[in-house]
OpenMM code with the backbone's topology and positions (N, CA, C; nanometers):
from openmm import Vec3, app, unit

residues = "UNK UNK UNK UNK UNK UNK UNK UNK UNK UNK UNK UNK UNK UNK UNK UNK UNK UNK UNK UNK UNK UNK UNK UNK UNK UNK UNK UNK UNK UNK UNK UNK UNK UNK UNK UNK UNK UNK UNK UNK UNK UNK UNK UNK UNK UNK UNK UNK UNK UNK UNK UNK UNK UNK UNK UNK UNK UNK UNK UNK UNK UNK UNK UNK UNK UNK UNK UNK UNK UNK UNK UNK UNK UNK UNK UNK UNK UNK UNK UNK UNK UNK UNK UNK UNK UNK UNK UNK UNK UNK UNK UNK UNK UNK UNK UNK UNK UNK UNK UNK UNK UNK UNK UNK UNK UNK UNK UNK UNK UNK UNK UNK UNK UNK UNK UNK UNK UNK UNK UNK UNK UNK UNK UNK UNK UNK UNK UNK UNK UNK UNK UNK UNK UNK UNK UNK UNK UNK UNK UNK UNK UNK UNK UNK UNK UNK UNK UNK UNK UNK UNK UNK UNK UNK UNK UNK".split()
positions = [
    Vec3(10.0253, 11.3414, 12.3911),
    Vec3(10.1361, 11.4269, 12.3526),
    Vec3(10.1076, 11.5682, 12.4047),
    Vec3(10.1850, 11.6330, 12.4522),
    Vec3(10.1994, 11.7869, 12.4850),
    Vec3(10.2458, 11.8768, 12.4204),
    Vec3(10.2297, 11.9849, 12.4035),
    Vec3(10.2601, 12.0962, 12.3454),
    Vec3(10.4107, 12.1004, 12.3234),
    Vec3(10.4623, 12.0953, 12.3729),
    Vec3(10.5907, 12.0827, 12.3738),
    Vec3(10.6798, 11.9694, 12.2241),
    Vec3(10.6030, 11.8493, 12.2626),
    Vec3(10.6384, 11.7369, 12.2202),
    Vec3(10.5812, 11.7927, 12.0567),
    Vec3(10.4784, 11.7884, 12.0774),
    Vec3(10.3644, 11.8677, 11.9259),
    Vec3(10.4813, 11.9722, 11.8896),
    Vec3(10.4986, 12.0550, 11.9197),
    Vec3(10.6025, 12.1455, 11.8586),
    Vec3(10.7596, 12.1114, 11.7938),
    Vec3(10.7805, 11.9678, 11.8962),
    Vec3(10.9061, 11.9267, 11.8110),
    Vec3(10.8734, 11.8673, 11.6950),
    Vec3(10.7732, 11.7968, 11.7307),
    Vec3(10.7125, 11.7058, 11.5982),
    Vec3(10.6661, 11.7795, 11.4870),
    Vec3(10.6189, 11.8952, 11.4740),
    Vec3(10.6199, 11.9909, 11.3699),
    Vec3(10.7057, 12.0601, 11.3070),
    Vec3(10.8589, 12.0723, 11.4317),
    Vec3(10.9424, 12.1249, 11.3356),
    Vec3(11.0520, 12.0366, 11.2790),
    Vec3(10.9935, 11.9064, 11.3284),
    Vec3(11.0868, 11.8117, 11.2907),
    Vec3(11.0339, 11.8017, 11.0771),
    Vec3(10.9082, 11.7779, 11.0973),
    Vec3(10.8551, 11.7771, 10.9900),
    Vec3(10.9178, 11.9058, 10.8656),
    Vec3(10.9050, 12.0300, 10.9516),
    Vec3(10.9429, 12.1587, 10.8378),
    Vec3(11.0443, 12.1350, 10.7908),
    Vec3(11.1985, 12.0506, 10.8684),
    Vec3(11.3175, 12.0089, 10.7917),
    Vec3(11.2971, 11.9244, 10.6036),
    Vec3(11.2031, 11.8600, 10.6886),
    Vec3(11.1734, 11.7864, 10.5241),
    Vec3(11.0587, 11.8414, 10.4514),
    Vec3(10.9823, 11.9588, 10.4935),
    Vec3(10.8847, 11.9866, 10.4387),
    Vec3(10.9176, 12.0411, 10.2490),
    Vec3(11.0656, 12.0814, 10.2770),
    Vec3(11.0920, 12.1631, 10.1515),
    Vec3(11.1287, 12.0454, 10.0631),
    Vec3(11.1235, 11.9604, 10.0881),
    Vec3(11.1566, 11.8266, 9.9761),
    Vec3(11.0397, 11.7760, 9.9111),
    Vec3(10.9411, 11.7959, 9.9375),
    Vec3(10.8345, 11.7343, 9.8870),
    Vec3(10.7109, 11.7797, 9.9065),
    Vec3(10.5942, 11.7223, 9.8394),
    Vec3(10.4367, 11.7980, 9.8623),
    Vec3(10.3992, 11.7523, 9.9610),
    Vec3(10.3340, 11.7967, 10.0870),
    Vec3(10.2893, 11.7453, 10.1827),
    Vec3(10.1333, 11.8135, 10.1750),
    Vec3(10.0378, 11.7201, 10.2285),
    Vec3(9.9127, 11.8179, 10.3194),
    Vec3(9.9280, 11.9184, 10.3838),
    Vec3(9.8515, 11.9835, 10.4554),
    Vec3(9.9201, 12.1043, 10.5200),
    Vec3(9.8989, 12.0434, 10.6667),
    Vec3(10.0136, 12.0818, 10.7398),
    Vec3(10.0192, 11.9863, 10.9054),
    Vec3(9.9052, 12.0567, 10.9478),
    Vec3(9.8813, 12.1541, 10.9826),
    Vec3(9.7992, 12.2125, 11.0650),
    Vec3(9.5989, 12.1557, 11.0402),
    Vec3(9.5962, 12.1915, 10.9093),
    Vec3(9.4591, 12.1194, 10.8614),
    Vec3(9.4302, 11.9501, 10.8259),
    Vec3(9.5307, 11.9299, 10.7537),
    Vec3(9.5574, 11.7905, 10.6730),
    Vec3(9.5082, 11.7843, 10.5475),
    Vec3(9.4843, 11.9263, 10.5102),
    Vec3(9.4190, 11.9294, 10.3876),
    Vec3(9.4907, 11.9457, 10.2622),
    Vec3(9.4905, 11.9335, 10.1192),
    Vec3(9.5742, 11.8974, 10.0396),
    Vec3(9.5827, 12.0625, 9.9513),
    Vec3(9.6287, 12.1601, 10.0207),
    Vec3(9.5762, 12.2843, 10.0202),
    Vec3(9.6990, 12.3795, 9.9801),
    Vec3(9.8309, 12.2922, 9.9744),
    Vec3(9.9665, 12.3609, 10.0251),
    Vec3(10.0101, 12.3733, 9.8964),
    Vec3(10.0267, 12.4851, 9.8389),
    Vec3(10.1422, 12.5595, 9.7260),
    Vec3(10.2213, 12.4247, 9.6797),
    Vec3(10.2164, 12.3874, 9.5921),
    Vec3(10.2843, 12.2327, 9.5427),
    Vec3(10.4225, 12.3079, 9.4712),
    Vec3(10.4254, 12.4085, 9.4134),
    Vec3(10.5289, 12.4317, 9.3120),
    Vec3(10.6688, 12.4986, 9.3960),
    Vec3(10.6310, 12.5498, 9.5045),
    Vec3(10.7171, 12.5849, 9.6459),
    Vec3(10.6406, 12.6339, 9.7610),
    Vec3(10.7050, 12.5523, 9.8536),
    Vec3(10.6505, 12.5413, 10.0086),
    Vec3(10.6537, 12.6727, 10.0162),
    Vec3(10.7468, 12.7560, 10.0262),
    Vec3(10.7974, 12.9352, 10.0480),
    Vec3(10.6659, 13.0292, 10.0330),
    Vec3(10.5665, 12.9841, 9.9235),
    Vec3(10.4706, 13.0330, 9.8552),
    Vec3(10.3178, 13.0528, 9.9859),
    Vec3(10.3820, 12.9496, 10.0256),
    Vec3(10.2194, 12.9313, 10.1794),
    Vec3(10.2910, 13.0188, 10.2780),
    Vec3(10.1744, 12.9848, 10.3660),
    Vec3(10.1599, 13.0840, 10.4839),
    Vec3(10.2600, 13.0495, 10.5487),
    Vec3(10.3370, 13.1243, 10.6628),
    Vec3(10.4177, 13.1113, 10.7720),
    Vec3(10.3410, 13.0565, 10.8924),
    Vec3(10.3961, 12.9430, 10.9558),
    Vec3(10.2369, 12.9264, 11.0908),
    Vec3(10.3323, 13.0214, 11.1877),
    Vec3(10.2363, 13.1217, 11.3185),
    Vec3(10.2556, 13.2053, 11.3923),
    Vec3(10.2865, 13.0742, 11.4840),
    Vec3(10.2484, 12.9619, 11.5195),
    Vec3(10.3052, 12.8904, 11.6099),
    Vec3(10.3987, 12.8238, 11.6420),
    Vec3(10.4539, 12.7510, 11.4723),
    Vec3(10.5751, 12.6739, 11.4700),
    Vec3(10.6137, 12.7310, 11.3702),
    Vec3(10.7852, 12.6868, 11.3470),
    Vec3(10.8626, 12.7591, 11.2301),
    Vec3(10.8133, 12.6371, 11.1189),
    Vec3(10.6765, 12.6588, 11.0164),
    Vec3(10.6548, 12.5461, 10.9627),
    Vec3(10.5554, 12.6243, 10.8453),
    Vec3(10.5447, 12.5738, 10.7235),
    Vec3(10.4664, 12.6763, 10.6398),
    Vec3(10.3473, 12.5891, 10.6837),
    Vec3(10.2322, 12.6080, 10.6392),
    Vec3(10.0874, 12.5891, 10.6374),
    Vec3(10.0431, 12.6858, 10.5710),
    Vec3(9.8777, 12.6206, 10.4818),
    Vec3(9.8342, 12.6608, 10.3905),
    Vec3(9.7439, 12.8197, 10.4237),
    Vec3(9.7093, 12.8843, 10.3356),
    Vec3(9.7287, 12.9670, 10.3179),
    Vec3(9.5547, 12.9985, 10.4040),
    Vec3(9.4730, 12.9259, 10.4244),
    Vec3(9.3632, 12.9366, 10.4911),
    Vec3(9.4051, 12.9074, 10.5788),
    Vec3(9.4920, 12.8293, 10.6470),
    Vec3(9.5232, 12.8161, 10.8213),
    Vec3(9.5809, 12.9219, 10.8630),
    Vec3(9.6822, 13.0071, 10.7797),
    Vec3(9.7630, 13.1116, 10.7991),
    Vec3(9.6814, 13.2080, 10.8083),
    Vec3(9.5200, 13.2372, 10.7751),
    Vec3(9.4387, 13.3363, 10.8192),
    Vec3(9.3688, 13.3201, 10.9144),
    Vec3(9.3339, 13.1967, 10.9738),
    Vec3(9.2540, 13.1134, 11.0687),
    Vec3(9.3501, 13.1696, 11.2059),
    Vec3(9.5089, 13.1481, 11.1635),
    Vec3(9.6032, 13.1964, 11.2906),
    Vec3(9.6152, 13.3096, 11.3319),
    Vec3(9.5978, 13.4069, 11.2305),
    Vec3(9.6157, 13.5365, 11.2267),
    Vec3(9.4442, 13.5851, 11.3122),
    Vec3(9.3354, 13.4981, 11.2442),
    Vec3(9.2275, 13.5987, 11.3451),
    Vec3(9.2072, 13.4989, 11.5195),
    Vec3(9.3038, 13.4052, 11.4697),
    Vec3(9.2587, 13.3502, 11.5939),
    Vec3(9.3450, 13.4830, 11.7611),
    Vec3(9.4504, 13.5243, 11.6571),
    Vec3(9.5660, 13.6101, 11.7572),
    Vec3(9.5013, 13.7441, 11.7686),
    Vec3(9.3847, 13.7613, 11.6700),
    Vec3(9.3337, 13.9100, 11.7199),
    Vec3(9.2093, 13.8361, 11.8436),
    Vec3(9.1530, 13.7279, 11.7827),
    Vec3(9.0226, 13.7196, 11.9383),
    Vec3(9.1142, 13.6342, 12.0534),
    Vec3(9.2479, 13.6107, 12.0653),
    Vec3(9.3182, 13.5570, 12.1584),
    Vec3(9.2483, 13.4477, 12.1792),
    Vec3(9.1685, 13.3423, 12.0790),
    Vec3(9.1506, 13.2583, 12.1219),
    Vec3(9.2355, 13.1239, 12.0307),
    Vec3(9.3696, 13.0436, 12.0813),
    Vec3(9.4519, 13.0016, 12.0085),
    Vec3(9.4114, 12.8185, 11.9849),
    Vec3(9.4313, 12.7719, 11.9085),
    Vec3(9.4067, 12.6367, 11.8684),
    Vec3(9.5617, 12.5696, 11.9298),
    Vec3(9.5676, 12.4756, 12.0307),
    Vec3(9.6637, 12.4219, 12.0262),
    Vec3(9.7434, 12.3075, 11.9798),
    Vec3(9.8253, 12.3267, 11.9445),
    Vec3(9.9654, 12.2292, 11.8599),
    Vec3(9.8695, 12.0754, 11.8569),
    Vec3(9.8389, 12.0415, 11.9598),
    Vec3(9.8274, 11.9183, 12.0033),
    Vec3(9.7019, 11.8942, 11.8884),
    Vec3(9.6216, 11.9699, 11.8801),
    Vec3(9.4985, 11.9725, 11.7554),
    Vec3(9.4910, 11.9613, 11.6350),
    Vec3(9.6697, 11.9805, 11.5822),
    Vec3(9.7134, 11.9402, 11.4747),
    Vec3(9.6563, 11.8473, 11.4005),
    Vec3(9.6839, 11.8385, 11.2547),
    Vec3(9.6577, 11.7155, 11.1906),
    Vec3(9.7521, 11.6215, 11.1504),
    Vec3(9.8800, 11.6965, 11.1509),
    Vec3(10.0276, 11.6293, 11.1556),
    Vec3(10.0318, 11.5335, 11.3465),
    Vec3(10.0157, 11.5942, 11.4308),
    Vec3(9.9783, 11.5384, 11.5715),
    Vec3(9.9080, 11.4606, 11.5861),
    Vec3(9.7938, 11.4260, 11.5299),
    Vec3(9.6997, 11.3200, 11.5138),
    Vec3(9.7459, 11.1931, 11.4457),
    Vec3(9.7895, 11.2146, 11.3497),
    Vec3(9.8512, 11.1066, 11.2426),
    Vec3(9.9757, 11.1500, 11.1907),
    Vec3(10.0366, 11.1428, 11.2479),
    Vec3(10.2335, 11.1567, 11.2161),
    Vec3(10.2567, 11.1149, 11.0537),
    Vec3(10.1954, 10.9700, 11.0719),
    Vec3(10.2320, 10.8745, 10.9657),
    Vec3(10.2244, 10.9223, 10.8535),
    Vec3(10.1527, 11.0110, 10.8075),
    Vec3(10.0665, 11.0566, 10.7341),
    Vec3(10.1486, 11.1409, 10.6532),
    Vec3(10.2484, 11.2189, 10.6954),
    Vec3(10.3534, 11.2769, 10.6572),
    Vec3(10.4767, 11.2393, 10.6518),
    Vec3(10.4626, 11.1356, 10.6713),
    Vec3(10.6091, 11.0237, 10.6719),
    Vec3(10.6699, 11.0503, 10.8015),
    Vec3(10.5929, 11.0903, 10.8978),
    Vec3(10.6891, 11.1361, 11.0319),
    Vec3(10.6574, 11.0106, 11.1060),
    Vec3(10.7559, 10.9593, 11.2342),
    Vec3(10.7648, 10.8669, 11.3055),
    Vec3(10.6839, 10.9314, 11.4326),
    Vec3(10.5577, 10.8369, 11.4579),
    Vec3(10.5417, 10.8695, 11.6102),
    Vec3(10.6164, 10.8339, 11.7040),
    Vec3(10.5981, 10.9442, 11.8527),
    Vec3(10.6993, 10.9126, 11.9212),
    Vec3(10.6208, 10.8829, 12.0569),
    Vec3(10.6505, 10.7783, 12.1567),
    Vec3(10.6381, 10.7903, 12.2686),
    Vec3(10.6692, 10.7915, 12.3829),
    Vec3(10.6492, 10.8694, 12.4866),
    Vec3(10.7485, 10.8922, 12.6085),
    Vec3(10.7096, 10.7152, 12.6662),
    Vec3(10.7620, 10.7062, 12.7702),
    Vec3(10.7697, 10.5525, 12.8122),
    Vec3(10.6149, 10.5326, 12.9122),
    Vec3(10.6047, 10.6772, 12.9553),
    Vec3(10.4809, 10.6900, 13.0400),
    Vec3(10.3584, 10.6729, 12.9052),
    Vec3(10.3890, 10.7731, 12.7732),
    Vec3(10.2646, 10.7404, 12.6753),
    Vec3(10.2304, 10.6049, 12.6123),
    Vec3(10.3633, 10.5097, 12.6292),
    Vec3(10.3361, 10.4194, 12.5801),
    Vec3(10.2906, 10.3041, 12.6776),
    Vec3(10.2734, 10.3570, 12.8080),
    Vec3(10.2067, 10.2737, 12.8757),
    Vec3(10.0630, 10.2852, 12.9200),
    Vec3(10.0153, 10.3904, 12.8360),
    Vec3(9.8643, 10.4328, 12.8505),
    Vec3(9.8106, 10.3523, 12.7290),
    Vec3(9.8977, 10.3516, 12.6170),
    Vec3(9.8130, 10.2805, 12.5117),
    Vec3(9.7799, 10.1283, 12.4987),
    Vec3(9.6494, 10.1415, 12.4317),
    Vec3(9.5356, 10.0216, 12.5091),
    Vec3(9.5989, 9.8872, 12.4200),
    Vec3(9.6113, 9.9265, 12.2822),
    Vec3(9.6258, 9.7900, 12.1790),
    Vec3(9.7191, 9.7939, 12.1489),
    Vec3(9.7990, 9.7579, 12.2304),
    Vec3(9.9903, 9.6834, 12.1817),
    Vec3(10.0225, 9.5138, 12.1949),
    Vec3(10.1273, 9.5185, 12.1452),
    Vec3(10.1459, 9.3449, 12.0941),
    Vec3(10.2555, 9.3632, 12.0309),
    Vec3(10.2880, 9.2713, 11.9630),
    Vec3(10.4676, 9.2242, 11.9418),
    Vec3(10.4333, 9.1322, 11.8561),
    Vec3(10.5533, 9.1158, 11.7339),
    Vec3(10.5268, 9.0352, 11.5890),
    Vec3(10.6183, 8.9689, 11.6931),
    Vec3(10.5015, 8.7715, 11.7653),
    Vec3(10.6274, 8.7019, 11.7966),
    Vec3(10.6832, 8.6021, 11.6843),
    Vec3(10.7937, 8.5418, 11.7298),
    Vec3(10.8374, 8.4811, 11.6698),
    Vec3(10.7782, 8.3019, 11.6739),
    Vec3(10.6576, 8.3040, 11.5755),
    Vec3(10.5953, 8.1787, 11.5761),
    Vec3(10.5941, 8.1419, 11.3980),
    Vec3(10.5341, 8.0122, 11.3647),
    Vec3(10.5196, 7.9815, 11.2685),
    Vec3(10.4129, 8.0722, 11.1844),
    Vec3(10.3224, 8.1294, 11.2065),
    Vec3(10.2425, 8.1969, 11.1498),
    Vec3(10.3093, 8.3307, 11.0660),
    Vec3(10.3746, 8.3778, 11.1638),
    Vec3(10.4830, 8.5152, 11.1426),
    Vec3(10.5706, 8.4535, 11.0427),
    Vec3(10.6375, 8.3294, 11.0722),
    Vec3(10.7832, 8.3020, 11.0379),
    Vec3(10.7096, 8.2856, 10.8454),
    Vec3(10.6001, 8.1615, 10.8221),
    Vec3(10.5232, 8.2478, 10.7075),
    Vec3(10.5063, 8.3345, 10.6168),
    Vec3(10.4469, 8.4821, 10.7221),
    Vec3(10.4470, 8.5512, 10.6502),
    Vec3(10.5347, 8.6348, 10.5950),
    Vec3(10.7084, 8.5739, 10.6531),
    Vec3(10.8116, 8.6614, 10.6433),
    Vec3(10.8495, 8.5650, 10.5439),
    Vec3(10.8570, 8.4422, 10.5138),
    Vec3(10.8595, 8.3529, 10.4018),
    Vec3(10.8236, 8.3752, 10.2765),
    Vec3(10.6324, 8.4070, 10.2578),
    Vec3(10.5835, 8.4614, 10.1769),
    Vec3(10.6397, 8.6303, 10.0998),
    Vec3(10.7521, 8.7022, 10.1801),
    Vec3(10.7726, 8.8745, 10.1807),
    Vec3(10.6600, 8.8995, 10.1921),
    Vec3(10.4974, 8.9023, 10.3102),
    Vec3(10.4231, 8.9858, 10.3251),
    Vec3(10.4874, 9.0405, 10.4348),
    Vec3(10.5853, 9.0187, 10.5018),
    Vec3(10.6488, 9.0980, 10.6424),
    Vec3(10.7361, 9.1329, 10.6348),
    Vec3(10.8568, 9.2260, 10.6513),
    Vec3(10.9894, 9.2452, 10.6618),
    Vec3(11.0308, 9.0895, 10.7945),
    Vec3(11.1716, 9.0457, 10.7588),
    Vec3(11.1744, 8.9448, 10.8778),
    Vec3(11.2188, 9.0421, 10.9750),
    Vec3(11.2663, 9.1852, 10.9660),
    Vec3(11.2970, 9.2256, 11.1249),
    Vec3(11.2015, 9.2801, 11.1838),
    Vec3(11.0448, 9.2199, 11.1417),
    Vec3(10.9126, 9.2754, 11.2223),
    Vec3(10.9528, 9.2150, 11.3303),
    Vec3(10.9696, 9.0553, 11.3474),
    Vec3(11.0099, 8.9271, 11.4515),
    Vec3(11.0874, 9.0313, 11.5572),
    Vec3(10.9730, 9.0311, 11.6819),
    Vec3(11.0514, 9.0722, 11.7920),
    Vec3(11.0008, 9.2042, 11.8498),
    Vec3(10.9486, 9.2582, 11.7205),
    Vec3(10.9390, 9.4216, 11.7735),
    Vec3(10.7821, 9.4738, 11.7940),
    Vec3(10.7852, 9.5971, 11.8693),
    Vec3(10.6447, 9.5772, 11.9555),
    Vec3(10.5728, 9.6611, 11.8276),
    Vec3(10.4602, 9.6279, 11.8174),
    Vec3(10.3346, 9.7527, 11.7798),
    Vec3(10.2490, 9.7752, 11.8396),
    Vec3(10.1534, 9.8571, 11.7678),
    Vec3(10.0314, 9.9440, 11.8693),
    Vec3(9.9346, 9.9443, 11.7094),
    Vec3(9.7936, 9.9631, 11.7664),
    Vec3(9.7047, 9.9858, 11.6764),
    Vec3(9.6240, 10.1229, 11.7222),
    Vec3(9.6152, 10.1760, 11.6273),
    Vec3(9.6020, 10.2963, 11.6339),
    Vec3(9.4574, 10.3239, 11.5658),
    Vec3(9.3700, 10.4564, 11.5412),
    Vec3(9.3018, 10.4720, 11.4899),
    Vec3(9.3265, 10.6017, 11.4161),
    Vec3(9.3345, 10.6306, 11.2818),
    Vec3(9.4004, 10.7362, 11.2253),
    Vec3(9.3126, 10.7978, 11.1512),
    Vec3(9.2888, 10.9165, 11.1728),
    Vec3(9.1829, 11.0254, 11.1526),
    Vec3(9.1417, 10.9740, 10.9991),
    Vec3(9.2540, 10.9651, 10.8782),
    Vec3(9.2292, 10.9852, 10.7658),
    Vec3(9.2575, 10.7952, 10.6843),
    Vec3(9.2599, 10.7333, 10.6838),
    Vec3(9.2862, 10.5723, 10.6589),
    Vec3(9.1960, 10.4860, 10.7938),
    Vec3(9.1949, 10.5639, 10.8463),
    Vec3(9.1183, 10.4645, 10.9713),
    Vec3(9.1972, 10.3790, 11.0732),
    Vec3(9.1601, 10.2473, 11.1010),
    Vec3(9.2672, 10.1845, 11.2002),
    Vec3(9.3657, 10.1311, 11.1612),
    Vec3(9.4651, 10.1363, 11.2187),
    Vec3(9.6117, 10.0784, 11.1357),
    Vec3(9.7007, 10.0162, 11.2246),
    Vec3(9.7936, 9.9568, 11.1997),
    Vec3(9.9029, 9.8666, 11.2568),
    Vec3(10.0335, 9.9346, 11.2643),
    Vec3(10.0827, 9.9835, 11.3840),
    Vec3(10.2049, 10.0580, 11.3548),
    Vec3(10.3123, 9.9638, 11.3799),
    Vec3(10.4691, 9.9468, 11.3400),
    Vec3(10.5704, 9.8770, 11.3783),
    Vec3(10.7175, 9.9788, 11.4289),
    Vec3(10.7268, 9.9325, 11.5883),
    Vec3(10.8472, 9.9933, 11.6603),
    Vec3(10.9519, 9.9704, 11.5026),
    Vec3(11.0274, 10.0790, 11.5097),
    Vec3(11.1187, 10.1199, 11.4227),
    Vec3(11.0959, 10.1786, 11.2933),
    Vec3(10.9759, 10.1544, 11.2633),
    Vec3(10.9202, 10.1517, 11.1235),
    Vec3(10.8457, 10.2952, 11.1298),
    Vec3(10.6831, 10.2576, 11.2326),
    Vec3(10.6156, 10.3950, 11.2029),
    Vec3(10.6588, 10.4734, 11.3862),
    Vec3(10.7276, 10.3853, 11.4930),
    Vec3(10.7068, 10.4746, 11.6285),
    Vec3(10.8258, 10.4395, 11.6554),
    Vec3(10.8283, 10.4952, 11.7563),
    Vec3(10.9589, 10.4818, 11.8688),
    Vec3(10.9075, 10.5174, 12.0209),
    Vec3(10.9653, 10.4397, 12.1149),
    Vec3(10.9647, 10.5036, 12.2674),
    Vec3(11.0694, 10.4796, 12.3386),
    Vec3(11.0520, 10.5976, 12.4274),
    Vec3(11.1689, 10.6366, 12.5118),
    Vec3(11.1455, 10.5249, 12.6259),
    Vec3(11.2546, 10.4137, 12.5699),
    Vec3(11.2482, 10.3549, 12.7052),
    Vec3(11.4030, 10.2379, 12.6812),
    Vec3(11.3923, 10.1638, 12.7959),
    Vec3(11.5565, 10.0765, 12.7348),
    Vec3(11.5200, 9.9969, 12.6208),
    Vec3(11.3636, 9.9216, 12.6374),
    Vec3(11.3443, 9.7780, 12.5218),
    Vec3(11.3552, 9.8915, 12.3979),
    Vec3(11.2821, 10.0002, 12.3538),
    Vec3(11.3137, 10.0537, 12.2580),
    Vec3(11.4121, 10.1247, 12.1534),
    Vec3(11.5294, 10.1436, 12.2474),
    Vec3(11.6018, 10.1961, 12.2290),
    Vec3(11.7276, 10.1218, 12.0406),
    Vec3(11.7098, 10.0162, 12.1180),
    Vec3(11.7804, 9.8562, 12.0303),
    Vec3(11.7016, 9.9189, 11.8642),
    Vec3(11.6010, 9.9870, 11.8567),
    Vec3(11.5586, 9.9911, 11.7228),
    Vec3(11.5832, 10.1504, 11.6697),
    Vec3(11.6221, 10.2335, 11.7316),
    Vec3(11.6088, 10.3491, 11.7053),
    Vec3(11.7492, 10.3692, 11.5941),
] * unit.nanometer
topology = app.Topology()
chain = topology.addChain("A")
for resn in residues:
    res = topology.addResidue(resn, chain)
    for name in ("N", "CA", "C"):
        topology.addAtom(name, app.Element.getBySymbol(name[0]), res)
């Protein structure tokens, strides 16, 4: 992900940030003013509050000009984590190593029998990921990602 992309994905997050308690994106730490978001720091990088130690971390990082970028995030690392959807361009999702697809076999058909699966897993691609804070995990197209491409599009 690029700076760019990191920056939408953060302010996509600040829309819903005022609805609920989140970690703070920037650290991931559980650090953020619970009684109102308004109460934390402003981040100098994105229009997004963060806690009140990152908001000084930003501030001396802008006097030694030496800046931490977006991409270093902890919201950027693990989207999921904040209820945000990862996203991937069609080029990122062809770099990633562990993808696969819930097919449509008896094993699946099973576990959609049992309700351990939604049945509209059948069909759709995932990726396994390794996530800073839960560890390795199973993501599902529509559910936790999306990519820019035609097969993806059908779930968005």
């Amino acid at each position: 992900m690029n700076e760019n992309e990191a920056k939408t994905l953060i302010e996509r997050f600040a829309e819903k940030q005022q609805g609920g308690h989140f970690a703070c994106p920037r650290c991931g730490k559980m650090a953020m003013d619970a009684e109102s978001v308004t109460r934390n720091a402003l981040s100098r990088r994105a229009t997004v509050h963060i806690c009140d130690a990152c908001g000084t971390v930003e501030a001396l990082e802008d006097m030694t000009g030496d800046r931490r970028p977006l991409t270093a995030w902890a919201i950027v690392s693990a989207p999921e984590n904040w209820r945000m959807r990862r996203h991937y361009s069609a080029a990122a999702w062809a770099r990633e190593q562990y993808t696969d697809r819930w097919n449509d076999c008896p094993y699946f058909r099973d576990m959609v029998e049992r309700g351990e699966i939604p049945a509209d897993y059948i069909g759709r691609r995932t990726v396994m990921i390794h996530a800073p804070i839960k560890g390795t995990v199973l993501l599902t197209e529509g559910y936790h990602f999306t990519v820019d491409d035609e097969e993806g599009r059908q779930y968005l």
